[in-house]
N, C-alpha and C positions, 0 to 999 in steps of 0.2 A: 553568364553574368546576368541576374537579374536586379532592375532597374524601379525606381517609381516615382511617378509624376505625380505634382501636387500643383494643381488648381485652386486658386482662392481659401489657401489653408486648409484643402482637404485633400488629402493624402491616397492615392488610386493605387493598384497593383498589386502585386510585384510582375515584371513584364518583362520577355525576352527583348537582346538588343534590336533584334532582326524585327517584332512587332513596334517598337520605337519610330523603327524609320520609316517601317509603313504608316502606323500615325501623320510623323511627317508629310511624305508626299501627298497621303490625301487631305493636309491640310486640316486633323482637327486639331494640331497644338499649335499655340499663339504662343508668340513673343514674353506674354506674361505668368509661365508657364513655369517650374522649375522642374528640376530632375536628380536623383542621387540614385546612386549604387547601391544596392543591399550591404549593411553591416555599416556603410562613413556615415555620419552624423549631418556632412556640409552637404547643400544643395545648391545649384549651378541652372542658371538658363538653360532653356532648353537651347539656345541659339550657338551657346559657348559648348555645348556637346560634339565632341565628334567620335563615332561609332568606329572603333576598329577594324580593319579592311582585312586582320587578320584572325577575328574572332570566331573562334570553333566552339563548340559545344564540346562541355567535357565528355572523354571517350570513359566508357565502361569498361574498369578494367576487369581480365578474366577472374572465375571464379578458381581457386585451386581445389580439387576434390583431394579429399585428408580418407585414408583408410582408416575404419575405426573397427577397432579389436574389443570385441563383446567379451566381458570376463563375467562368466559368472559366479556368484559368492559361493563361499566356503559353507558347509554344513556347520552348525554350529554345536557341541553339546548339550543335551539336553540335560538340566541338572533334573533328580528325581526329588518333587517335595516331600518332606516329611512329614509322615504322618500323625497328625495329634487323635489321641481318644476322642471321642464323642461323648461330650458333656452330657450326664443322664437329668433328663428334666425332671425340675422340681413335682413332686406329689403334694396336695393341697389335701392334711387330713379334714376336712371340713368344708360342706357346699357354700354358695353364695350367699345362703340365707342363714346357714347356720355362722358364719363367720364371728370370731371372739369381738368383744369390743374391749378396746385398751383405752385405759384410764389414764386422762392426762395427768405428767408425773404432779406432784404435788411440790413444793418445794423444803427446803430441811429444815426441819426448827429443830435445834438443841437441847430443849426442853423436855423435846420428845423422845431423844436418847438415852433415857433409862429407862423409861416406858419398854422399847424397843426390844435392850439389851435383858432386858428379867425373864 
């Protein structure tokens, strides 16, 4: 069970019961002192406390050892990807400097479709 003392609105611990009572006997907790249990909300004089004469400290309980069974996984199949050709790279019949220059399209005039068509 742990416990904590608040003095003058400041809140001390958290503290075994068995260091409580030593407080007490040596006399550092005064009358205007309060005290509550970890987890309750209310606090209590320290005066209106009284310590259990049958308070143990919780026991530890045993640990159970669990056998555990190592499985190991399954092979899995390997699917084989398929093979795609190899994209043959483009040939660039013309160097850097020789490069064509394209003419911005022109737009259609009508007028000019006879021209065109003779």
């Amino acid at each position: 069970m742990l416990l904590y003392i608040s003095r003058l609105f400041v809140e001390f611990g958290p503290f075994e019961a068995n260091e409580i009572q030593s407080f007490i006997q040596r006399g550092l907790l005064s009358e205007t002192d309060y005290l509550r249990v970890q987890g309750a909300e209310d606090w209590m004089h320290i005066s209106d406390w009284t310590p259990s004469a049958t308070y143990q400290p919780p026991q530890k309980l045993p640990i159970k050892k669990v056998a555990v069974k190592v499985v190991t996984p399954v092979a899995a199949k390997k699917v084989a990807a398929k093979k795609v050709p190899a994209k043959k790279p483009i040939q660039l019949i013309w160097s850097s400097t020789e490069a064509p220059q394209v003419a911005s399209p022109q737009p259609f005039r009508p007028h000019e479709w006879e021209r065109l068509s003779s």
